[in-house]
DSSP file (Angstrom, degrees, kcal/mol; ACC not computed):
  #  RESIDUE AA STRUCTURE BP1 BP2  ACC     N-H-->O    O-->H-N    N-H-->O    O-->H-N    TCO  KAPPA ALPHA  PHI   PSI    X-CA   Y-CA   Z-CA
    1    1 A X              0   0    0      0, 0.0     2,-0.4     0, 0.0     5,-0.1   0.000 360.0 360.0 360.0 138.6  -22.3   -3.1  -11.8
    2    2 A X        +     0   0    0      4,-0.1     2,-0.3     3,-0.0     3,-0.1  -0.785 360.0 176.1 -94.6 147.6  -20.7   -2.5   -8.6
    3    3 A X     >  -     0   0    0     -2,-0.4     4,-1.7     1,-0.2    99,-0.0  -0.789  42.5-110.3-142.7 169.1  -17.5   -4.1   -8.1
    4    4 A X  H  > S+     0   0    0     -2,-0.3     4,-1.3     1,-0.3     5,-0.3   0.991 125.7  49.9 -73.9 -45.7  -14.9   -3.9   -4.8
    5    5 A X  H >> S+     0   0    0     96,-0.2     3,-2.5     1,-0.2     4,-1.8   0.878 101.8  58.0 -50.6 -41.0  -12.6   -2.0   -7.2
    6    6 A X  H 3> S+     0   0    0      1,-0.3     4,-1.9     2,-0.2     5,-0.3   0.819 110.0  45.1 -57.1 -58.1  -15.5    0.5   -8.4
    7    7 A X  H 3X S+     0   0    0     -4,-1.7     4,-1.0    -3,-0.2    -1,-0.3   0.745 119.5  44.3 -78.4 -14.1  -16.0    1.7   -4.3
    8    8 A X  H <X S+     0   0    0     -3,-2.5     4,-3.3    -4,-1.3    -2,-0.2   0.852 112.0  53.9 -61.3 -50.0  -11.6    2.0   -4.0
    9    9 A X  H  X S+     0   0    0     -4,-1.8     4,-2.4    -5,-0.3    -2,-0.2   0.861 107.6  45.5 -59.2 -29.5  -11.6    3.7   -7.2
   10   10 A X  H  < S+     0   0    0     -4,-1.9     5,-0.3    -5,-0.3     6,-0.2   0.936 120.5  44.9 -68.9 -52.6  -14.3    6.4   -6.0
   11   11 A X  H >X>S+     0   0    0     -4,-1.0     4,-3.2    -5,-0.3     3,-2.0   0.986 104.5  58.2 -25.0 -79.1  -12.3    6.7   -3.0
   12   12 A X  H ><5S+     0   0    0     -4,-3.3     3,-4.8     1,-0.3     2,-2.1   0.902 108.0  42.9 -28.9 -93.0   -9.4    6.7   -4.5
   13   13 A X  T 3<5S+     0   0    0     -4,-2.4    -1,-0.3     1,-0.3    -2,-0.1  -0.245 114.4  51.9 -62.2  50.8  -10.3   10.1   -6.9
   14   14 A X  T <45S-     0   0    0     -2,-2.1    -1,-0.3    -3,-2.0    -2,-0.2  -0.012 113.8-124.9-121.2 -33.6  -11.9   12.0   -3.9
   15   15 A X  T <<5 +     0   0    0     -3,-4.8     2,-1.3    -4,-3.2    -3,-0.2   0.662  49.9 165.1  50.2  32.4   -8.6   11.2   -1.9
   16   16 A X     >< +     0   0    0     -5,-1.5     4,-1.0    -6,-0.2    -1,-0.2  -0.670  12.7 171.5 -57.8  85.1  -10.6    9.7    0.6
   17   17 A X  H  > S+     0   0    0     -2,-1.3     4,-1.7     2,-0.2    -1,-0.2   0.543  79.8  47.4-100.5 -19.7   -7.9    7.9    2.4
   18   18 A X  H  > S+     0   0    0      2,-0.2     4,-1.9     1,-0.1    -1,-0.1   0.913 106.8  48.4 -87.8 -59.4  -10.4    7.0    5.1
   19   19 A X  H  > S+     0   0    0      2,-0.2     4,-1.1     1,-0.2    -2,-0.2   0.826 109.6  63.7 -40.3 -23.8  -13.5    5.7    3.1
   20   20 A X  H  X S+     0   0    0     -4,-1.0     4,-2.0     2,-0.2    -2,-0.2   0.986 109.6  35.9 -64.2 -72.4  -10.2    3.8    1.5
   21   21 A X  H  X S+     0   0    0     -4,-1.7     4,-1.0     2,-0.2    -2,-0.2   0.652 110.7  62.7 -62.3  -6.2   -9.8    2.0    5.3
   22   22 A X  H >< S+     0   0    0     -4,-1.9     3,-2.7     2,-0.2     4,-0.3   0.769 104.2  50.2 -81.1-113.6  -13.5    1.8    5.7
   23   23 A X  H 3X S+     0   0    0     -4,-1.1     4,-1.0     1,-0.3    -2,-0.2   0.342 103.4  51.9  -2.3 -42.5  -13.5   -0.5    2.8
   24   24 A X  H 3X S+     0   0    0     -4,-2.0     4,-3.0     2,-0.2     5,-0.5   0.818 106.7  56.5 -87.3 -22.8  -10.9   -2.8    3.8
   25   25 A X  H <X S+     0   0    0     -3,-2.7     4,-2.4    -4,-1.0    -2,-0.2   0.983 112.0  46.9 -39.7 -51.8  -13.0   -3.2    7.2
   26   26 A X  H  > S+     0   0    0     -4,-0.3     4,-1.2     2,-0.2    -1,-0.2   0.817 109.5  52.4 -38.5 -52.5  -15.6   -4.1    4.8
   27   27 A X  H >X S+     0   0    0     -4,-1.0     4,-0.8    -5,-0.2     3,-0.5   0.972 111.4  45.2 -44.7 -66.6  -13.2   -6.2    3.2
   28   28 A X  H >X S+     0   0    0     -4,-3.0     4,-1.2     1,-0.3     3,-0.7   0.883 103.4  61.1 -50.1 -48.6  -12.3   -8.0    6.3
   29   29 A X  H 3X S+     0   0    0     -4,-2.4     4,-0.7    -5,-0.5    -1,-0.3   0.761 100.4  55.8 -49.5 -36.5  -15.3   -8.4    7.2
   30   30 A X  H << S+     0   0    0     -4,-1.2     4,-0.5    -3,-0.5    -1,-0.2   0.841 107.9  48.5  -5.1 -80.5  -15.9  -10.4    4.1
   31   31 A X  H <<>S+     0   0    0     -4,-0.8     5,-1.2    -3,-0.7     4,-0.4   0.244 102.1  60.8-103.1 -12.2  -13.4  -12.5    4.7
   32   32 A X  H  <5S+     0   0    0     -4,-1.2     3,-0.4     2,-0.2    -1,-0.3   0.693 102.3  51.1 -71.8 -47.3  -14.4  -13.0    8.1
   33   33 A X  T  <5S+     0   0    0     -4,-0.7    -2,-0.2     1,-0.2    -3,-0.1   0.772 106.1  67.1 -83.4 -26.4  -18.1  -14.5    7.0
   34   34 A X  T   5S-     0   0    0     -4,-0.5    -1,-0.2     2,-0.1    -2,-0.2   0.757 118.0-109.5  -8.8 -75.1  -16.0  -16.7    4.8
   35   35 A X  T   5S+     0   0    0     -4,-0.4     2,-0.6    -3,-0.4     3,-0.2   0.073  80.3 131.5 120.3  13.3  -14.3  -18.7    7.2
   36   36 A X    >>< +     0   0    0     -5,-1.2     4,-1.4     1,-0.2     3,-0.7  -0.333  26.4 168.4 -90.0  42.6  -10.6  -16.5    6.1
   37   37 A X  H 3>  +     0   0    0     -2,-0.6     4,-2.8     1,-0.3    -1,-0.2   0.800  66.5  38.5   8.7 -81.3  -10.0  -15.9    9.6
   38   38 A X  H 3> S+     0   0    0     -3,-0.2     4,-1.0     1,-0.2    -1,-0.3   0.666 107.3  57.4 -94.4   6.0   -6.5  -14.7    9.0
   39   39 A X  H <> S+     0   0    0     -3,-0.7     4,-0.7    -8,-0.2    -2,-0.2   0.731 117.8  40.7 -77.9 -23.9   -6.9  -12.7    5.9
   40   40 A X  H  X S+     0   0    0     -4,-1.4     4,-3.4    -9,-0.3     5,-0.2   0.862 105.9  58.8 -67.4 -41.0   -9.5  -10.8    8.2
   41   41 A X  H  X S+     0   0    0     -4,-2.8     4,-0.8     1,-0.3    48,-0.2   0.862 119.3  37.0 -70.9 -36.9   -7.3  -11.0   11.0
   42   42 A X  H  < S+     0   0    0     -4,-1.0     4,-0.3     1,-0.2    -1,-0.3   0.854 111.3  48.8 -79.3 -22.8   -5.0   -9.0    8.3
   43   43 A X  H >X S+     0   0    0     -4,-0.7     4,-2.4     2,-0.2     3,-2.1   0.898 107.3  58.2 -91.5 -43.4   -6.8   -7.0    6.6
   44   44 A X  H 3X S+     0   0    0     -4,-3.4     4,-1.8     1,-0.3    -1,-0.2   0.765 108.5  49.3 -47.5 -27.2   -8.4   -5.7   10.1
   45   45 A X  H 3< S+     0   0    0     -4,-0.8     4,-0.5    -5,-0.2    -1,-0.3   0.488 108.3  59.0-105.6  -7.1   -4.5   -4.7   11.3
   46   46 A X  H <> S+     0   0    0     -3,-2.1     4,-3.6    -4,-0.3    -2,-0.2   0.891 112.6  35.6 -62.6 -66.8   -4.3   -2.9    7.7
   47   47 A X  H  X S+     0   0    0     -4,-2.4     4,-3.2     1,-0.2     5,-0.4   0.900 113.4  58.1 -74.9 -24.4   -7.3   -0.6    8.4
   48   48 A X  H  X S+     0   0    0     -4,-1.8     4,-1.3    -5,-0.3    -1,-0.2   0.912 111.7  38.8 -41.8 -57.8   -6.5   -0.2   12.0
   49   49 A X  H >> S+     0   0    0     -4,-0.5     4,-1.3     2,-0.2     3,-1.0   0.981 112.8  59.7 -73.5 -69.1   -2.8    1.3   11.4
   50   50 A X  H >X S+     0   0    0     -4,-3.6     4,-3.0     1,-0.2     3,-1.6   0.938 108.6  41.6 -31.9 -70.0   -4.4    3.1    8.6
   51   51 A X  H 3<>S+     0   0    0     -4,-3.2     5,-2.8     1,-0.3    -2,-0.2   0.863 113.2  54.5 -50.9 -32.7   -7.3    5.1   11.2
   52   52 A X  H <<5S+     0   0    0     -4,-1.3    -1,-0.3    -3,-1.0    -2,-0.2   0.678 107.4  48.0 -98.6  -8.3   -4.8    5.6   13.4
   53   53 A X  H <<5S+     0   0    0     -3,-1.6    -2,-0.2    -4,-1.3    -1,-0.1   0.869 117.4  42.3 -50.9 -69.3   -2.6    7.4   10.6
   54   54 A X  T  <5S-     0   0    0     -4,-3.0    -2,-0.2    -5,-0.4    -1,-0.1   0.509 113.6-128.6 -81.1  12.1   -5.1    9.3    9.6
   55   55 A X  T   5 +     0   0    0     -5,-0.3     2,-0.3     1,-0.2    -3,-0.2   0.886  67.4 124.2  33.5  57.5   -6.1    9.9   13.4
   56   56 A X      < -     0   0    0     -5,-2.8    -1,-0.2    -6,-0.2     2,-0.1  -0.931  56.0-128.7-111.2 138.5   -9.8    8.8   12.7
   57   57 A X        -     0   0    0     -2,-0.3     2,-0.3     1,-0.1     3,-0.0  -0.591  42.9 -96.8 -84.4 164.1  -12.3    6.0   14.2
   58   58 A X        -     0   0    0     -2,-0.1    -1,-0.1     1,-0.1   -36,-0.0  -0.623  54.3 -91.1 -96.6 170.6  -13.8    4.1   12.2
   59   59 A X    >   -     0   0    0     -2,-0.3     3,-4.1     1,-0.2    -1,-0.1  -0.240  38.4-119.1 -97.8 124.9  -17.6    5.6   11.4
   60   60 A X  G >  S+     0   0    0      1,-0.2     3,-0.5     2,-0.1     4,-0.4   0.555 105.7  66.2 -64.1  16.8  -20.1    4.2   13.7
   61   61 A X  G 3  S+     0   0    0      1,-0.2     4,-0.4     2,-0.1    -1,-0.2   0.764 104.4  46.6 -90.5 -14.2  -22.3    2.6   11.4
   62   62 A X  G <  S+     0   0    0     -3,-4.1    -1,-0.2     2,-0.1    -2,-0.1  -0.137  91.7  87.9-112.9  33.9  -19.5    0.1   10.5
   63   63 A X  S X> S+     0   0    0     -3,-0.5     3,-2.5     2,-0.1     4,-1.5   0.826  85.2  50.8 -84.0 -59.5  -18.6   -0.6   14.5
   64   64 A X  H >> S+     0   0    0     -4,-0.4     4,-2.1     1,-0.3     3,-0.7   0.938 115.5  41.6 -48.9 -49.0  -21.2   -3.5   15.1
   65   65 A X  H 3> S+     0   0    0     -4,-0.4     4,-1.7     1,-0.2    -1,-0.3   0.800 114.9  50.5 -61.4 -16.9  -20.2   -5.3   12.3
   66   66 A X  H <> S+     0   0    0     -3,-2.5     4,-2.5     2,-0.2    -1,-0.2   0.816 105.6  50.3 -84.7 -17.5  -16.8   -4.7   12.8
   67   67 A X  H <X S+     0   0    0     -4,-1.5     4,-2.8    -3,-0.7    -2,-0.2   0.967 115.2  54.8 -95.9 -68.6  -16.5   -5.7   16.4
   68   68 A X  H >X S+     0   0    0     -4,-2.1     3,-2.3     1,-0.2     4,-1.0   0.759 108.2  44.0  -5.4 -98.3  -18.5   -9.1   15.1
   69   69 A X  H 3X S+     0   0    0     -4,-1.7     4,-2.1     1,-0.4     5,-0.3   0.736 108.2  52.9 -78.4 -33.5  -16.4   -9.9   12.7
   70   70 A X  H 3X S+     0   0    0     -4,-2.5     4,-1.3    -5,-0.2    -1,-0.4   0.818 112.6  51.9 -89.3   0.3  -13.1   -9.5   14.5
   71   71 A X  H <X S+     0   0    0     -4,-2.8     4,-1.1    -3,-2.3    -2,-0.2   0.969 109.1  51.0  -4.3 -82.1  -14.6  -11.8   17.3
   72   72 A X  H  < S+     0   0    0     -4,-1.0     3,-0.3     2,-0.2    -2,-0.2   0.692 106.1  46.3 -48.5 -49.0  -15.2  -13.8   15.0
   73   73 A X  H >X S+     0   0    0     -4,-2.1     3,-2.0     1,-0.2     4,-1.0   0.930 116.8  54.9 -43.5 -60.9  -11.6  -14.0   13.2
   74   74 A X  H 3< S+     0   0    0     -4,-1.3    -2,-0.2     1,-0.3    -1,-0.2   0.600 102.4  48.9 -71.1  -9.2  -10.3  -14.4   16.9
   75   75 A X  T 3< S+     0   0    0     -4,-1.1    -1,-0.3    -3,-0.3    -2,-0.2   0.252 109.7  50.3 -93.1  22.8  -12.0  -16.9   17.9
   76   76 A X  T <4 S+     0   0    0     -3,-2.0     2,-0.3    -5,-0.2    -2,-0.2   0.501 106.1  69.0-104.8 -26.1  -11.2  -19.2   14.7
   77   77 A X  S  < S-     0   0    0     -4,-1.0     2,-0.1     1,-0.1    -1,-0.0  -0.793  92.4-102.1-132.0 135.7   -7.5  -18.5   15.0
   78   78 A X     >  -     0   0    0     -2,-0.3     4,-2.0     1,-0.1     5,-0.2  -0.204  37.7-122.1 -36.3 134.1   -4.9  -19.4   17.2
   79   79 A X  H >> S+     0   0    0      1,-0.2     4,-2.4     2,-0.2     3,-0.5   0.987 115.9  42.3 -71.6 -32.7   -4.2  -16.5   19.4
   80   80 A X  H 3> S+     0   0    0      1,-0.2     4,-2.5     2,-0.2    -1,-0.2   0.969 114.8  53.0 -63.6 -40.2   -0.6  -16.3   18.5
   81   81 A X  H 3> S+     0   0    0      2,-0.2     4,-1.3     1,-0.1    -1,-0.2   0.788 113.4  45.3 -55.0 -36.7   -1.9  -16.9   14.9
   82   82 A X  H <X S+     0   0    0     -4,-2.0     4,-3.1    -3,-0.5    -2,-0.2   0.969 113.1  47.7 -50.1 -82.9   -4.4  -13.8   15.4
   83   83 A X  H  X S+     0   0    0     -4,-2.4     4,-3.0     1,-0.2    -2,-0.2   0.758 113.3  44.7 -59.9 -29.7   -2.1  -11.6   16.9
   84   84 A X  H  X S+     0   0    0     -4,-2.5     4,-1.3    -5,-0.2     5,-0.3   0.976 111.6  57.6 -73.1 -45.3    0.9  -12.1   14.1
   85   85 A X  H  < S+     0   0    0     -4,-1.3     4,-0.3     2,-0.2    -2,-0.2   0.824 108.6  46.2 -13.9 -58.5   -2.0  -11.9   11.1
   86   86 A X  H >X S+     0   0    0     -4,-3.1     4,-1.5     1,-0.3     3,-1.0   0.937 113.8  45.4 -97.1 -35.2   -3.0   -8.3   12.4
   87   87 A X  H 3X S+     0   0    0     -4,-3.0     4,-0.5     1,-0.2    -1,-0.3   0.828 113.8  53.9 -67.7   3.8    0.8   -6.9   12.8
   88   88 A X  H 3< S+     0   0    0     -4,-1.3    -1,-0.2     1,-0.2    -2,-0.2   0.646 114.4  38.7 -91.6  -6.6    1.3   -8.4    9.5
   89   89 A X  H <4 S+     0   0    0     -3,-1.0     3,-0.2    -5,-0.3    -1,-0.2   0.785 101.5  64.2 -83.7 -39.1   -1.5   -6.6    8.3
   90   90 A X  H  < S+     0   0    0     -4,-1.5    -2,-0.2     1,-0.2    -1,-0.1   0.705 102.0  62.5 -74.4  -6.3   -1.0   -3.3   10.1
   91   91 A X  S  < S+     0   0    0     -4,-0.5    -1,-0.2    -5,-0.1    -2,-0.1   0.435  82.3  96.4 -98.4   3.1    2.5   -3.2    7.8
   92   92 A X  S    S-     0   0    0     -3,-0.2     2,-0.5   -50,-0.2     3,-0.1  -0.227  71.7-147.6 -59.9 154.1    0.6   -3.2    4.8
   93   93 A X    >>  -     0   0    0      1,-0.1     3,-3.7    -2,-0.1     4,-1.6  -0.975  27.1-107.9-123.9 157.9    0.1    0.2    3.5
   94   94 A X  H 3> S+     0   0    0     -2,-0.5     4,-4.4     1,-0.3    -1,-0.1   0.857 115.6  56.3 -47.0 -40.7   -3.3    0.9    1.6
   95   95 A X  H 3> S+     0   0    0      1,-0.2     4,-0.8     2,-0.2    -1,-0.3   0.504 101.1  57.2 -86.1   6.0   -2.4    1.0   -1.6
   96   96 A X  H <> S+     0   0    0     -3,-3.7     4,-1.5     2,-0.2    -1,-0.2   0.663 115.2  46.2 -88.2 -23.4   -0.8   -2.7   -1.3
   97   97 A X  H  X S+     0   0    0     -4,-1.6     4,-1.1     2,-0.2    -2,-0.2   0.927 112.2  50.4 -45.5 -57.9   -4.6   -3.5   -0.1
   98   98 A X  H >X S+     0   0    0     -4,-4.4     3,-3.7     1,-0.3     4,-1.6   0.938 110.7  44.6 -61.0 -79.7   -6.0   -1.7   -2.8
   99   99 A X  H 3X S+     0   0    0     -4,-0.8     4,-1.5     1,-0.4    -1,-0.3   0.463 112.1  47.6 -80.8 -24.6   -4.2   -3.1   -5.4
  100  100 A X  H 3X S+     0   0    0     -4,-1.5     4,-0.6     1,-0.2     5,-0.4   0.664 110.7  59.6 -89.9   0.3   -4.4   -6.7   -4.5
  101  101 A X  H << S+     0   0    0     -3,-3.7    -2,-0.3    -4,-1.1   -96,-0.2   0.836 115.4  35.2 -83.4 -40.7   -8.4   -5.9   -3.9
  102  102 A X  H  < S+     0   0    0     -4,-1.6    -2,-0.2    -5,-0.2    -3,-0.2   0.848 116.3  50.3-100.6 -28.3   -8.6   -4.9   -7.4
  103  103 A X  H  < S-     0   0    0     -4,-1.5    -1,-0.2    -5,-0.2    -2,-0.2   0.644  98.7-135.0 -56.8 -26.5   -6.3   -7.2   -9.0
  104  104 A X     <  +     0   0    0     -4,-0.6     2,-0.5     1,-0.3    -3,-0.2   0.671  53.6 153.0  57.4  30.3   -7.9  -10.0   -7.2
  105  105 A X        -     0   0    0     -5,-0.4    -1,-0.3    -6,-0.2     3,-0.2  -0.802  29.7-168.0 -91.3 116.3   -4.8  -10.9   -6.6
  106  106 A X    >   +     0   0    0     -2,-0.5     3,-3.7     1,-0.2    -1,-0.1   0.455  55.4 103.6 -86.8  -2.8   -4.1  -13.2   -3.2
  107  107 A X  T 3  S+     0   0    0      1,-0.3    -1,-0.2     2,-0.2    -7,-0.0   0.918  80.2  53.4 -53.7 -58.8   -1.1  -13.5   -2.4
  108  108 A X  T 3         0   0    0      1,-0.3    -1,-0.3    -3,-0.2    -2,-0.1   0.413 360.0 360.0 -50.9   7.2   -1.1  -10.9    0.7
  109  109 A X    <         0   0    0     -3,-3.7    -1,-0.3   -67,-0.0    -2,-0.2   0.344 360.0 360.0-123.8 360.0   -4.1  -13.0    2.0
């Protein structure tokens, strides 16, 4: 069975650090079809700061959807509510992502 940790964990032991921020786009994206607006709106400002770390874009098979779903976020959400979401996100570091992704733990969402 595949589970969100199972594709972080794979990540993880490659040292993929990108497929890691690819995965919380995915995430976000999620959270986005939801109706979790600003848990997308965070999680989106995670992997952003993350790509730009790693000085990567993110991989054009995951652009349309991504460009969707953070529309989507912004138009749900207050802009000021938007805009604070994603720096509060981008001051995440991955492995507080990861861990609350596998923990299922919400509290950072």
């Amino acid at each position: 069975m595949y589970t969100r940790s199972t594709g972080f964990g794979q990540f993880r032991r490659l040292g993929d650090q990108r497929g890691i921020a690819e995965s919380v786009v995915g995430l976000g994206a999620v959270a986005a079809f939801e109706g979790r607006a600003e848990t997308a709106a965070r999680l989106f400002g995670a992997a952003e700061a993350s790509l730009e770390t790693l000085g990567a874009e993110l991989w054009p098979s995951n652009r349309g959807v991504y460009e969707r779903s953070v529309a989507a976020a912004r138009t749900a959400l207050d802009p000021a509510v938007f805009e604070a979401a994603w720096k509060a996100g981008r001051q995440l570091s991955l492995d507080q992502v990861i861990k609350t992704a596998i923990d299922g733990n919400t509290r950072l969402w």
